[in-house]
C-alpha positions as CSV (number, residue, x, y, z in Angstrom):
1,X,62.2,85.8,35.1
2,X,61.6,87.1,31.6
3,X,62.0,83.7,29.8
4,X,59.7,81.9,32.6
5,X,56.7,85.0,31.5
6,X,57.2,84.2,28.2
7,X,57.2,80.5,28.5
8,X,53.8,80.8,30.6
9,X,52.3,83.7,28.2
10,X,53.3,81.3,25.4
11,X,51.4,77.9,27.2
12,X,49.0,80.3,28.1
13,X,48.1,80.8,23.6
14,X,48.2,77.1,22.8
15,X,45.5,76.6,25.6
16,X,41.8,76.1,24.7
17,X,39.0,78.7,25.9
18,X,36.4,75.3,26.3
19,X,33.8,75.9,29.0
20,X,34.6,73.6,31.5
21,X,31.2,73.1,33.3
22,X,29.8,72.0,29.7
23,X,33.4,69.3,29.2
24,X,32.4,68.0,32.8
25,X,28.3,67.5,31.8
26,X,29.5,66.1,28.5
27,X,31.8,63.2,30.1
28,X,29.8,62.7,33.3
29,X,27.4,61.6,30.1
30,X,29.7,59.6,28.7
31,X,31.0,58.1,31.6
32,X,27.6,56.9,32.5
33,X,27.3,55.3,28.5
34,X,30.2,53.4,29.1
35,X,29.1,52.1,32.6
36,X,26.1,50.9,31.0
37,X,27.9,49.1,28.0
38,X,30.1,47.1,30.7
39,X,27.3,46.3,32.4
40,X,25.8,44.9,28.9
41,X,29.1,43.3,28.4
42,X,29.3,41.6,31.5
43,X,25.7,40.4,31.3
44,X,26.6,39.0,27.7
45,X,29.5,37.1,29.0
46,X,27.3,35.6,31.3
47,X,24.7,34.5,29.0
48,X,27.5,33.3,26.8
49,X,29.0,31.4,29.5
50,X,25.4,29.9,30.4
51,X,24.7,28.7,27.1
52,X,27.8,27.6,26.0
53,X,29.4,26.4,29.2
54,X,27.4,22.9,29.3
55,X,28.0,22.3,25.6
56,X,31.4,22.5,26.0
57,X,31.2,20.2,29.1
58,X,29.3,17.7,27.1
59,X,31.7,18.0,24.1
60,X,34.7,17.3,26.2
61,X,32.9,14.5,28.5
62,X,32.0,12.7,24.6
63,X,35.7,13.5,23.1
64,X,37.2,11.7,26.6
65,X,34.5,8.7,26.0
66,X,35.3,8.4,22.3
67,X,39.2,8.6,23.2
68,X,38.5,5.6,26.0
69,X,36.3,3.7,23.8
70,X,38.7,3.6,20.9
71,X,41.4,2.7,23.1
72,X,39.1,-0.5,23.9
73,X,38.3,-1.7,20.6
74,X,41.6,-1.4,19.5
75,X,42.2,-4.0,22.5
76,X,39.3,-6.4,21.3
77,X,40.9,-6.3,17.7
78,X,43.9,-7.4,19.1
79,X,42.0,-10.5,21.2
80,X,40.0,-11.0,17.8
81,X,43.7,-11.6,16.4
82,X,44.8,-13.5,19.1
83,X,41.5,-15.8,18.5
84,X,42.3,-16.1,15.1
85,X,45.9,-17.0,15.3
86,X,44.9,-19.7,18.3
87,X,42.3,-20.9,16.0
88,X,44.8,-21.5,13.2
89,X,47.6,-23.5,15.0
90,X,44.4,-25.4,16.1
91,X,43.1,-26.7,12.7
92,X,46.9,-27.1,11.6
93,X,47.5,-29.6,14.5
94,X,44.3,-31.5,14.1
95,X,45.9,-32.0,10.1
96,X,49.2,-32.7,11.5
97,X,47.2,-35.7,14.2
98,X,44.7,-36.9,10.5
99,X,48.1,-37.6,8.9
100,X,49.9,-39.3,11.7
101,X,47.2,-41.5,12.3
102,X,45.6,-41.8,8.7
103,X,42.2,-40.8,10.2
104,X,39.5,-38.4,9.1
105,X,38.6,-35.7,11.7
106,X,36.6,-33.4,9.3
107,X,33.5,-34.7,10.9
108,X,34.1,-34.2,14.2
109,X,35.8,-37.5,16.6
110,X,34.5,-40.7,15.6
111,X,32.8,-43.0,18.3
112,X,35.3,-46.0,17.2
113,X,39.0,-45.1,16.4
114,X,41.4,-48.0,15.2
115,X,44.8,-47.3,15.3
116,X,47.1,-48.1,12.0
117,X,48.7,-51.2,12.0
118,X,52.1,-49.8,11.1
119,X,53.8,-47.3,13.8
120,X,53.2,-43.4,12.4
121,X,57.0,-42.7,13.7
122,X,59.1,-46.2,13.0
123,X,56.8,-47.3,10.7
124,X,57.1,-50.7,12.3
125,X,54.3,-53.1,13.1
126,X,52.0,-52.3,16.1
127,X,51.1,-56.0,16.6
128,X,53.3,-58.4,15.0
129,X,51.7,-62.0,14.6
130,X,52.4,-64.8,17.9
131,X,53.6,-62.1,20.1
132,X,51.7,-60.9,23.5
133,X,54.0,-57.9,23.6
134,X,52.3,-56.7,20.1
135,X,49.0,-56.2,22.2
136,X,50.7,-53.8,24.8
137,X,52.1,-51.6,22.2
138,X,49.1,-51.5,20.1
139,X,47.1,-50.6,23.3
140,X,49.8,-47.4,24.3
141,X,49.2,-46.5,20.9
142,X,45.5,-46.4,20.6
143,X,45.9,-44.5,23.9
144,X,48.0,-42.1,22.7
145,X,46.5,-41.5,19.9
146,X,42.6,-40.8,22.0
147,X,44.8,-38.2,24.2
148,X,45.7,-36.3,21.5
149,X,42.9,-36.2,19.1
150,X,41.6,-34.9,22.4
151,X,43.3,-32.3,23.1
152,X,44.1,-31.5,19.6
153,X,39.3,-31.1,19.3
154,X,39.5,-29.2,23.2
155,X,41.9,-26.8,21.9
156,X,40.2,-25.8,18.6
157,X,36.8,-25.5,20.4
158,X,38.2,-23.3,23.2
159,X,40.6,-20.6,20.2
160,X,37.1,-21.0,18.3
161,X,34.5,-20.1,21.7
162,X,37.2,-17.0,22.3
163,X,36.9,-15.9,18.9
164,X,33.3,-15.7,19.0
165,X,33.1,-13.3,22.1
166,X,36.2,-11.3,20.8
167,X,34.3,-10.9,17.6
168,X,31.1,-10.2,19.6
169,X,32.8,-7.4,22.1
170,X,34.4,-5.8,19.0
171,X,31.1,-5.1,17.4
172,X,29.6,-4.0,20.0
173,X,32.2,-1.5,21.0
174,X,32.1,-0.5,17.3
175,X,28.7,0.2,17.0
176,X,28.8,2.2,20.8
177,X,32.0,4.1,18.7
178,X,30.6,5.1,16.1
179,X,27.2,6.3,18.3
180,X,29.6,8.3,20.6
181,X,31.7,9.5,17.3
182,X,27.9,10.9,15.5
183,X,26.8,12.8,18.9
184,X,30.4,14.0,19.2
185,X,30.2,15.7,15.7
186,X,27.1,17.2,16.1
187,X,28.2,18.8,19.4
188,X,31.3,20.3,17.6
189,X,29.2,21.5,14.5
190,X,26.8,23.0,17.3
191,X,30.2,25.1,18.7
192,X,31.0,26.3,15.5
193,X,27.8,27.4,14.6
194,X,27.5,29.2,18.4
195,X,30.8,31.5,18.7
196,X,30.8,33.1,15.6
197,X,27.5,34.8,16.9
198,X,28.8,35.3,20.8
199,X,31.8,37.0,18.6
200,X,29.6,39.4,16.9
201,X,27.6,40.4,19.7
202,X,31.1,40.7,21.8
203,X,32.4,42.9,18.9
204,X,29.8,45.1,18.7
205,X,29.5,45.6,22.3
206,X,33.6,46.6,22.5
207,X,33.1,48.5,19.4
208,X,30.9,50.7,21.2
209,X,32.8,51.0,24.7
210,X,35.8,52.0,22.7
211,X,34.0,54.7,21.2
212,X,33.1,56.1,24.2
213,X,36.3,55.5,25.9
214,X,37.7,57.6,23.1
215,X,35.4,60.7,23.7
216,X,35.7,60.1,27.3
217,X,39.7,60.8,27.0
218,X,39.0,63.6,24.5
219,X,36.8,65.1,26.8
220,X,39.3,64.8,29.7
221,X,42.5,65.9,27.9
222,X,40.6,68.9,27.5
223,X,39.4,69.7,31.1
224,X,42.9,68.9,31.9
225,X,44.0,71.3,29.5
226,X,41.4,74.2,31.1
227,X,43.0,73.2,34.8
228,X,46.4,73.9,33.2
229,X,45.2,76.8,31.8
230,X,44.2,78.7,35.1
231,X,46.9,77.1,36.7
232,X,49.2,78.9,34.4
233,X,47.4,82.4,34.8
234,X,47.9,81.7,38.6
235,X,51.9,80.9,38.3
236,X,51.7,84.1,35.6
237,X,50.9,86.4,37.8
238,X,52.9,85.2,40.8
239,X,56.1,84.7,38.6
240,X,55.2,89.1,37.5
241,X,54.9,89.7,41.2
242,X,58.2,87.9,41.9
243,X,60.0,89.7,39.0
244,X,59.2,92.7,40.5
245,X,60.0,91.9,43.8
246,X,63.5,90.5,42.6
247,X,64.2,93.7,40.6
248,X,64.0,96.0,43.9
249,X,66.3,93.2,45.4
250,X,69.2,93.1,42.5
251,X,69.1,96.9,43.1
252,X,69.5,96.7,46.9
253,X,72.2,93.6,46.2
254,X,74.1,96.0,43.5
255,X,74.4,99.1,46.4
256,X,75.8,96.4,48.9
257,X,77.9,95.2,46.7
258,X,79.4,98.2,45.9
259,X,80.2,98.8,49.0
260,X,81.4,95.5,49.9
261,X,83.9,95.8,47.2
262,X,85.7,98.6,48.0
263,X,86.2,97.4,51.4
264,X,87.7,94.5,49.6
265,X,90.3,96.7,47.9
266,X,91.4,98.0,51.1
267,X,91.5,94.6,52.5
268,X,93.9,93.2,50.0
269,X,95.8,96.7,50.0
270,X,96.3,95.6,53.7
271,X,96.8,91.9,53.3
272,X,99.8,93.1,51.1
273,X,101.3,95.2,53.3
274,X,101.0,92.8,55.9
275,X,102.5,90.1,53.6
276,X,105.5,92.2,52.8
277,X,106.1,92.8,56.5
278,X,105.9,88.9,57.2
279,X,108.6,88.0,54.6
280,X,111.0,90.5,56.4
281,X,110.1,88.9,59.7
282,X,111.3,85.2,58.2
283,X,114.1,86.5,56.6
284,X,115.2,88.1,59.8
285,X,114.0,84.8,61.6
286,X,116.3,82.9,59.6
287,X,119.5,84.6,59.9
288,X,119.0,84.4,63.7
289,X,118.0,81.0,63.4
290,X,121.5,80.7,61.3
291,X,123.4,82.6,63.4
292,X,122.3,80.7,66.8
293,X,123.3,77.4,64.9
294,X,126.9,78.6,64.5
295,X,127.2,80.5,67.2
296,X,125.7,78.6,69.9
297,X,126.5,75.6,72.4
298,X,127.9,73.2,69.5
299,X,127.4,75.4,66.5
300,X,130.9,76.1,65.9
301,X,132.2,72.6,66.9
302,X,129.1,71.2,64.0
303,X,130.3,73.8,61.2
304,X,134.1,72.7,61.9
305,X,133.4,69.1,61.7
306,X,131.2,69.2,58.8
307,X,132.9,71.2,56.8
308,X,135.9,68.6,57.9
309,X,133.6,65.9,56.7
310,X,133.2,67.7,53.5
311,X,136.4,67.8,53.0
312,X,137.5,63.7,53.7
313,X,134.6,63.2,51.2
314,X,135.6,65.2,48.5
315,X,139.2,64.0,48.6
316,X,138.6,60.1,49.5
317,X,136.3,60.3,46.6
318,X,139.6,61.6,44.4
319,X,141.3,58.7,45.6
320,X,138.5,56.2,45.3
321,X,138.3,57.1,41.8
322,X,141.5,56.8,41.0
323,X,141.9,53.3,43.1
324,X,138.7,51.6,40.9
325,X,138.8,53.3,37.9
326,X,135.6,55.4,38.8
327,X,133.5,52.3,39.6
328,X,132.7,52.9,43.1
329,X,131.8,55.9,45.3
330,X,132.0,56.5,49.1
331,X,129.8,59.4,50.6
332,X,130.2,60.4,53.6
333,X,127.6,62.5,56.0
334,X,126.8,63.8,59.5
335,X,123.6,62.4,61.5
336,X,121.5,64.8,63.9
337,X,124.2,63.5,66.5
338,X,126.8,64.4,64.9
339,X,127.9,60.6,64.2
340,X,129.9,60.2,60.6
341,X,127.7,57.9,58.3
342,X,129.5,56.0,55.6
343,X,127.2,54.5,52.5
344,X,129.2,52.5,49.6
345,X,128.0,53.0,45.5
346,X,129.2,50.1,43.5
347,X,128.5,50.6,39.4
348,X,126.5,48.1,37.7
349,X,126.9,46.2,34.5
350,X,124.4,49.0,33.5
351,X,126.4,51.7,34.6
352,X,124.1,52.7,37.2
353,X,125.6,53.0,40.8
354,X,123.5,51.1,43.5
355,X,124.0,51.8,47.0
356,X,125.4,48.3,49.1
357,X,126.5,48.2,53.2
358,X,130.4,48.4,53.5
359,X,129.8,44.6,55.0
360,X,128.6,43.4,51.4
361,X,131.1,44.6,50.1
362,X,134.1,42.4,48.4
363,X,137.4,42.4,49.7
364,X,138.9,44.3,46.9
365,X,136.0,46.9,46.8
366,X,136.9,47.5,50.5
367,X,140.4,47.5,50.6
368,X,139.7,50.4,47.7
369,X,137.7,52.5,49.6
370,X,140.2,52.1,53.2
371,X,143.0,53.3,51.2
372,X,140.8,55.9,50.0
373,X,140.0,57.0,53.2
374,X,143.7,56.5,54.9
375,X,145.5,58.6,52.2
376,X,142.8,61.4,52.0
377,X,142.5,61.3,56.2
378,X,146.5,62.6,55.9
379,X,145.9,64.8,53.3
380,X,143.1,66.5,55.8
381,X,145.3,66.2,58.7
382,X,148.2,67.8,56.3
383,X,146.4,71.0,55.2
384,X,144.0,71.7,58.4
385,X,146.5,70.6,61.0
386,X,149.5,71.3,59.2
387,X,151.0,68.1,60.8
388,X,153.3,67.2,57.9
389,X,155.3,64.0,57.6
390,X,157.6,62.9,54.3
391,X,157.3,59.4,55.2
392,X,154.3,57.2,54.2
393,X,154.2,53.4,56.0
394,X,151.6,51.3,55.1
395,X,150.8,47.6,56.2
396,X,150.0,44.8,54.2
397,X,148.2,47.4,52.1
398,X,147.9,44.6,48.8
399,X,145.6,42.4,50.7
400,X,142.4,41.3,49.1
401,X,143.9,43.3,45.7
402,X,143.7,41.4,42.5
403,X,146.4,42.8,39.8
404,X,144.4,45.3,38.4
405,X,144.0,46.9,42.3
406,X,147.7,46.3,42.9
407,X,148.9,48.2,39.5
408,X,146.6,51.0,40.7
409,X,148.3,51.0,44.1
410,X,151.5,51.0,43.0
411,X,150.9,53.5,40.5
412,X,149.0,55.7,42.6
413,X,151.8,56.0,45.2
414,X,154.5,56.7,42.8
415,X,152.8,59.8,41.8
416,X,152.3,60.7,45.7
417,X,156.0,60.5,45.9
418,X,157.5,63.5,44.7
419,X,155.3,64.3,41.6
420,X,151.7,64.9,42.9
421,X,150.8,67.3,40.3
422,X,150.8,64.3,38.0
423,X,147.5,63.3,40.4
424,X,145.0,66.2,39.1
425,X,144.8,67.9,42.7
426,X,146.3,70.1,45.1
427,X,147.8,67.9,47.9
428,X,149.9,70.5,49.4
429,X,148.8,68.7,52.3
430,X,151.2,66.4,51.5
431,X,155.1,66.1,51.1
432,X,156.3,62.3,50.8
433,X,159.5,61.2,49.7
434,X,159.5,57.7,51.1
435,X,157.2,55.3,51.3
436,X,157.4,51.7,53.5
437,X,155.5,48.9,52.5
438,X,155.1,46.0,55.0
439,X,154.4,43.0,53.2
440,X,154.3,39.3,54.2
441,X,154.7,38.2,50.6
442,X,157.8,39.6,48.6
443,X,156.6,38.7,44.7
444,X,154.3,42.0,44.3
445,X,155.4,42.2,40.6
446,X,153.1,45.3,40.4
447,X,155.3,47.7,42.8
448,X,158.3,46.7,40.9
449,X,156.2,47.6,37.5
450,X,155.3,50.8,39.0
451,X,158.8,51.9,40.6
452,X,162.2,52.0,38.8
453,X,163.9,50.8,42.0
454,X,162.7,49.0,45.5
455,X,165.1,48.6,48.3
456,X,164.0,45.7,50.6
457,X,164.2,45.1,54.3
458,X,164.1,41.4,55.0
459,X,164.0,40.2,58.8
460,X,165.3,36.8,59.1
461,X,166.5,34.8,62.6
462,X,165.3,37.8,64.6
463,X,167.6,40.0,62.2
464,X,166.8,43.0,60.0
465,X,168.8,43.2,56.5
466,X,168.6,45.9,54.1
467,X,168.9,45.1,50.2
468,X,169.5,48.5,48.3
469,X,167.7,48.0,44.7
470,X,170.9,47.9,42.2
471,X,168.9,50.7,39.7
472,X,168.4,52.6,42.8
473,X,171.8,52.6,44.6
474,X,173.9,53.6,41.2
């Protein structure tokens, strides 16, 4: 509120002290000047426009008459040419018909005209002496020779009468031209001699108006300025009335909020102690909820089994391991009904494990991971139920193995039998000391790699023999 009193007090200095009934007489003045010039402007535009209005009607009307009448001598000069050119070929044929015919048409026709005696093409006789056909030819030629002296006279007269009244209409245009061309000149010098003066009184007449247009924004600016100026008094003493208004308010707002925060503090005291008492509710709510789990209908029955689970995991996963050399994982899990869920890992080329369906798998990968689960399922059995057996029979357990999966096998079961601690886990669960493998085909060079001695039980003719490995039975 203090910067918005200075602000005004500050507007308040630069403001003028001008009387503003005085600035209102002064531009009604003014106003009433420049009313007048506009009306003298106007009224000049109209007398311009009267005077020079039909002079420039006339000067266009002559310009389009001297245009269309040059356009139309420039037409009779061409049929003067044309005259001319007709007349020409005309006196050249007439020479062409005084040579063929050895006559002399300078004169005009004759009345009598004799035709050669010799023919003007073959130069042969036109009448030959004692012959009647002599007549007839010299007649076609005196005949021909009438039709086109002729035509040859006809023709000149006719490109010479056409000449004439080209030549006539060509200097009579011309003279009408060059009329048209004088009066168009003088109308143009007339113009020329007319605006500059329209432009002088125009100027002087704007000169003035902008003059007075000038004071009349002075004069205005500053009446503005006087508004503003008791406008700003106004907002000065309602912005000093505000302030003080405000002030008792801030200290009315300062007691309430005084009070207002100490009930906070006691507020948040409380929220605290509320707070601490709701943690010890959840923490007793949870070891209820716990407790109920394992101690109610099937919570005993779900902590056995998944902790059985667990278990099958942790040691098919030892197995697995061992079986592919670490490059596949089986994990096993529990669903909300209590069905076991098996999901298959299989490493990649990147070493990353991806997770595949047990049907996508390849038939070494899941041969792998049921032997995993077979031999970890005894162990289980072994150390929960402590149902313990020394022999180990397994059927057609090679199938789908390439050699690499069959050394493993057989490697892997030669440390189950007898020397477990060789395995890197406790299977106490398990005690084997013989181990039957049913087979369909007898060349698995890996078990015999794997064991110092085999003995082999071949069934042949509905018979049963036993072989006793010679390393073995000495």
């Amino acid at each position: 509120m203090n910067h918005e009193l200075n602000r005004i007090q500050e507007m308040l200095g630069r403001a003028t002290d001008s009387n503003v009934e005085q600035l209102q007489t002064e531009l009604e003045c003014v106003s009433s000047e420049i009313k007048t010039l506009s009306d003298l402007y106007d009224s000049t535009m109209a007398e311009k426009d009267a005077q020079l209005k039909p002079l420039e009607e006339e000067l266009s009307r002559t310009r389009d008459i001297v245009t269309s009448m040059t356009r139309e001598n420039n037409v009779f000069e061409m049929d003067v040419r044309t005259s001319k050119i007709s007349l020409d070929s005309a006196r050249v044929r007439i020479n062409q018909i005084q040579e063929k015919w050895s006559l002399d048409l300078s004169r005009g026709v004759p009345s009598v005209m004799k035709p050669p005696e010799h023919c003007p093409t073959c130069s042969q006789p036109l009448q030959p002496k004692g012959s009647e056909e002599g007549s007839e030819t010299l007649a076609n030629a005196q005949k021909a020779m009438e039709t086109e002296i002729r035509e040859a006279h006809n023709a000149f007269h006719l490109a010479e009468d056409a000449g004439k009244k080209a030549s006539l209409k060509m200097s009579e245009c011309s003279k009408t031209l060059e009329v048209q061309e004088i009066l168009l000149h003088d109308l143009q010098l007339k113009l020329q001699k007319l605006l500059p003066e329209w432009s002088a009184k125009f100027k002087d007449v704007q000169e003035k108006l902008r003059e007075k247009r000038d004071i009349q924004n002075r004069l205005t600016s500053q009446i503005s300025m006087v508004v503003k100026e008791s406008q700003l008094i106004t907002q000065r003493e309602a912005a000093k009335a505000l302030f003080d208004a405000n002030k008792l308010n801030v200290a009315h707002a300062n007691e309430i909020y005084d009070t207002l925060d100490q009930e906070l503090s006691s507020a948040v005291d409380f929220l605290k102690d509320i707070g601490l008492e709701k943690e010890e509710e959840e923490n007793d709510q949870r070891v209820l909820s716990s407790v109920g789990e394992r101690f109610g209908q099937r919570g005993v029955q779900t902590f056995i089994l998944q902790h059985s689970v667990d278990s099958l995991q942790r040691t098919a996963q030892f197995y697995l391991d061992y079986l592919s050399d670490g490059s596949q994982q089986l994990d096993l899990s529990l669903d909300s009904g209590d069905k076991i869920l098996r999901n298959a890992f299989v490493q990649g080329a990147d070493g990353e494990f991806r997770q595949r369906p047990l049907s996508t798998l390849s038939g070494g990968q899941w041969r792998r991971c049921s032997l995993a689960l077979s031999f970890a399922f005894a162990e289980v059995v072994a150390s929960k139920g402590r149902l313990r057996s020394s022999l180990l029979v397994l059927d057609e357990p090679l199938t789908h193995l390439d050699r690499s999966g069959r050394t493993k096998f057989g490697e892997l079961v030669r440390k189950m039998l007898g020397m477990k601690q060789d395995i890197g886990q406790d299977m106490s669960g398990l005690d084997i000391s013989t181990a039957i493998v049913i087979l369909q085909d007898l060349s698995a060079e890996e078990l015999e790699e794997a064991f110092d001695g085999i003995d082999t039980v071949v069934r042949k003719d509905g018979k049963s023999s036993l072989t006793l490995d010679e390393i073995s039975s000495s």
